[in-house]
Structure formats: C-alpha cells, structure tokens
N, C-alpha and C positions, 0 to 999 in steps of 0.2 A: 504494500500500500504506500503511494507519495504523500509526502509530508504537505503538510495541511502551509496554505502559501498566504499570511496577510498582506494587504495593501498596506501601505503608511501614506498618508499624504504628506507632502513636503511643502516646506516654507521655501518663501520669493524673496532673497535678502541680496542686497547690496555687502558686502564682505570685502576684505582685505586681508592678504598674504604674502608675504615678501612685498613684489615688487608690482605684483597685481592688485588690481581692485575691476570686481566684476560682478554682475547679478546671478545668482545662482540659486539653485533649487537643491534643498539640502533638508536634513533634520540630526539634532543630535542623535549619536549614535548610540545612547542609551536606548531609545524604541528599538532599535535593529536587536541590540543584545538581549535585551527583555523577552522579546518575539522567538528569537533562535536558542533561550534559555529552558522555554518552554517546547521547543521541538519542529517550530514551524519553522517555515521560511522568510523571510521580510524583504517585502519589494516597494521600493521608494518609487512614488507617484507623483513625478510631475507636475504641476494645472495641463490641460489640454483642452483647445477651445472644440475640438471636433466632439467632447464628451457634453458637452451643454447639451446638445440634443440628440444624443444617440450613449447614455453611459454606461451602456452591457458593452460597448466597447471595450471599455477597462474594466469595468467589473466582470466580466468571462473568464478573465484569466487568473483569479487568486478568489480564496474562498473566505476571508472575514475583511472587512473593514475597520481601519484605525485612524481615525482621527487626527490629529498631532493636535500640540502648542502651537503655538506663535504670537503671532501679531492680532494686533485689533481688529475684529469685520467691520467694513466698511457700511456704517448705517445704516446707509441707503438702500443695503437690502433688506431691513425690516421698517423701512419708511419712516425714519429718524433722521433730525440733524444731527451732525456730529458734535460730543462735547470737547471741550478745549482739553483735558487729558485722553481723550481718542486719538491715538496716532498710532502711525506705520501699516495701514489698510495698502493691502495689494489685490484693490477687486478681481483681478482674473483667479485668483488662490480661492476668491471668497463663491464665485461664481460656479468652479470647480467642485468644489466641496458640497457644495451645495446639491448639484444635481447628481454627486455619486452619491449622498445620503440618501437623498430620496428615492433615488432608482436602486441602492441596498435594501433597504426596507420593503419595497415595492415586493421583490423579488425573496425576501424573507434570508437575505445574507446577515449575519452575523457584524454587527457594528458596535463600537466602544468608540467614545468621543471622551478625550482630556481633555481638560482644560479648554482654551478654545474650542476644541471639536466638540467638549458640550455643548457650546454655544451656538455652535454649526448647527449639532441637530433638533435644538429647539427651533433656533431661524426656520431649520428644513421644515417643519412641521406646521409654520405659522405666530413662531414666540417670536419674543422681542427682549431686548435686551438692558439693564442698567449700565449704563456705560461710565461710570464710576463712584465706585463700591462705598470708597472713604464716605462720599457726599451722605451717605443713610446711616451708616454705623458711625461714623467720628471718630476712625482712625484708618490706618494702612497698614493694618499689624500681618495680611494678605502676602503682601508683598514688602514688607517692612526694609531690606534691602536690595538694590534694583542686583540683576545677576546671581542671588543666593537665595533657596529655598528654604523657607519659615517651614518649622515643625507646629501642629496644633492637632485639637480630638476633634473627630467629628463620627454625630449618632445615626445608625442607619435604620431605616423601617425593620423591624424582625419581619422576616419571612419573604423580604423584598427580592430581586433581582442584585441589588445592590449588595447587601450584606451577604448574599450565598455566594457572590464575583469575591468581595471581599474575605469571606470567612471568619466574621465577625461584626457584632450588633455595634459597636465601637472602636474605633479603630485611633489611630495618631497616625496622620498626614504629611505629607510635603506640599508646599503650594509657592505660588507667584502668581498673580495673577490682580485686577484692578475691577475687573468687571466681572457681569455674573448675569439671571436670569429674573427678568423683570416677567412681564406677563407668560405662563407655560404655553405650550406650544400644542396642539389641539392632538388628544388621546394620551400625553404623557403626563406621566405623574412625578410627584416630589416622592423621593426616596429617603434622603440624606440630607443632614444640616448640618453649620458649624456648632460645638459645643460654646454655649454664649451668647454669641450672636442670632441664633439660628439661620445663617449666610445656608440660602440652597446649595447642598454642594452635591447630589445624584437626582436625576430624571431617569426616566426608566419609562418603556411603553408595555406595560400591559399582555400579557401573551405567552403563546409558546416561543417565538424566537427571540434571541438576544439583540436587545437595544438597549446600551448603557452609556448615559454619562457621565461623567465626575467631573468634579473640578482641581481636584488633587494631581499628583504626576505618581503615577503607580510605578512607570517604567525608570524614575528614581530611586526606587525602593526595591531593592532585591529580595526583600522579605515580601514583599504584594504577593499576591492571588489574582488578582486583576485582569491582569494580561493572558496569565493562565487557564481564565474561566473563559476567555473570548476565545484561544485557541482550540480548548473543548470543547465549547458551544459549537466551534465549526468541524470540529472532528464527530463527533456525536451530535448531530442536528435534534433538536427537539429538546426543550428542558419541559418542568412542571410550568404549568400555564398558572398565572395570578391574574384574580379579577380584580378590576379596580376598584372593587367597592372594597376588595380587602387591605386599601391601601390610604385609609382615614388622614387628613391635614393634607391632601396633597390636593392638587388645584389645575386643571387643565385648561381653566380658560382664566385667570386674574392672578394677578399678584396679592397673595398675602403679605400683611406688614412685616412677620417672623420669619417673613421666609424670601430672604435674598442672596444671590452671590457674585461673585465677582469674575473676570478674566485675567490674560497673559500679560509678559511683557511685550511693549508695543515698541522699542526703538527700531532702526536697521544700521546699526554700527556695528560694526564688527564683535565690538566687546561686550555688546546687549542682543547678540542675538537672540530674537525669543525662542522661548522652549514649547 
C-alpha cells in the first residue's frame, strides 16, 4: 500500500539569501517533518491560478489537505476593509486556498487548517474574520513576541473532533498569530477556546469526514497528535460522525462575545517570515 500523500499549501514571500532577494513559494519545514513523522508524504502546493476553477486538479493527486500559516487574508475576501494591523495579504495564496478548501470538502478529502488555514476554512465556508485580536481582549499575549511562539492552555469540546485530533480535553499550545474568527462560517462549529480568554481556537464541521481547524501550530510541537489524526483520517477514511447538537456554545452563524481568536504573522521580510 503507498503512503498516504498531504498537500501543504505554501506561503508567497519576498525573502533574502546571500546575494538574492526573490519571491518564493515556500513553508517552514517543520509541516514537511510533522507530515513525514507521521508516515505520509508532504507535497508543497504552490497558488495556481488554473485551480480557481477546476481544483480536482491539484486535489487528485494527494489524499488530505493542510492548510499552512502565514500571512494575513486579504479582507476582501470576506467583504471587509482592511485594519491598519492587517498586513502582508498575497490575494492569489488567499484565492488558492480558498477554492482547494472548498473543492476538499466538497469531495469529503481530509482537511486541517492552522493557524491561518483556520481562517481559510471559515472564509471557505462563508465566516468572517476579527482582524485584530488585541483590539477585544487588551492584550497580545497571542503573539506577545513577533518571530517566537507563546506557550498557553486551551479547552477543547469533550467528544469533539478537536480533542480526539488532539488526545486531550486540555491541552498547552504554541501560537502567533493577531487575528482569529469573528462571525462562524455556515455548518461549522466552535470546538476549542483559549483558557481565559475564551479566544476561538478549533472549528470543526460536523460529520463523518475530517474538517479541522486550530489556531495553535501543532506541527511545532513534536508531542501533537494533530497532524497524526489528519494523516489517519486519510489512511482510514470515515471517523465517528458528531451531530451538532452534541456540540453546545458553538455558533454557526454569529459571533459570541466569549468566543474569539486571532491569526499569523503578517510581515514579508525575511526575518518575519510567517508560519
């Protein structure tokens, strides 16, 4: 039997090394080693405008979807102006991601969205986004140094999606991230909060297939389950199905005031490249 093959989508950075400086399509290599730790294979995805409307294209050829980090989505695709900490949006990354979530789903492929690609696949779904985090909680303790991942708890639904990826009702995190999920995205549900705050930190659709977000970086955490549970989900198709009525405080269509979170780093220097 061939080994089970995730997509990773990549980030659109302007970068510098030696004596170049160039745009490139890249992700740290911690998603690759995460992915290949777990037994599969890891193939870095580009943007490509020919997936906009046709994206079995690139989705035929690998069997789960992963989300990455990065940078900010460009507002404009949930019908928002941009806030003055919104930066380093590279709409064809945003436009990309967008129609491979939706055509994964569609198609009942296996998807995990971090951090930004949470954000992605609310966007996918019809959410909308808080586009900075500090402005509701009164602080940045998210992302408290720019380039360094803050440790914090956060609680998951018992019995969710989230906590069985995880393997635990509570867990302690990695994150960066400014923004988060304002109104939910139409079928998904709230999974996971910050401990505190209550900062959204998993969305989750309802079902037998796997659809997960986090806001956390799993594939930081050599100790995670996370990444593990998306490669299983695509080795073994089919988990326990959850209805959403068994998934009380969660909200598909409004934003509760308890229940916000945040996104990535958004520079394109070199030395902030986001995650």
């Amino acid at each position: 039997m061939s080994a089970v093959a995730v997509g990773i989508c990549a980030a659109v950075e302007r970068v510098r090394w030696g004596a170049w400086e160039e745009t490139v399509t890249m992700a740290p290599r911690s998603y690759a080693t995460a992915v290949q730790a777990a037994g599969a294979v890891a193939l870095l995805l580009p943007p490509d405008p020919a997936a906009l409307d046709a994206p079995d294209r690139v989705l035929d050829r690998f069997d789960a979807l992963l989300l990455a980090g990065g940078s900010d989505i460009d507002p404009g695709t949930y019908g928002a102006e941009p806030h003055p900490e919104t930066k380093g949006s590279w709409p064809e990354r945003d436009r990309f991601e967008l129609a491979l979530a939706r055509g994964a789903i569609e198609r009942g492929m296996p998807v995990l969205g971090i951090c930004r690609g949470m954000q992605v696949l609310n966007i996918a779904l019809g959410g909308t986004l808080d586009q900075h985090l500090p402005d509701r909680i009164g602080h940045d303790e998210h992302r408290h140094t720019p380039g360094t991942f803050g440790d914090h708890e956060v609680r998951l639904k018992p019995g969710s999606l989230a906590a069985q990826a995880a393997g635990a009702e509570r867990i302690t995190v990695k994150s960066h991230h400014h923004q988060g999920v304002d109104r939910v995205g139409e079928g998904l549900v709230v999974s996971g909060w910050s401990v505190g705050e209550e900062v959204i930190e998993a969305i989750e659709l309802p079902g037998d297939n796997f659809v997960l977000g986090v806001l956390w970086h799993p594939e930081e955490d050599t100790k995670s389950r996370v990444i593990s549970a998306l490669i299983q989900a695509a080795t073994n198709p089919g988990i326990p199905g959850r209805e959403a009525e068994e998934m009380p405080g969660s909200d598909s269509g409004g934003r509760e005031a308890e229940e916000m979170p945040g996104s990535d780093p958004g520079g394109r220097e070199a030395e902030e490249v986001p995650r």
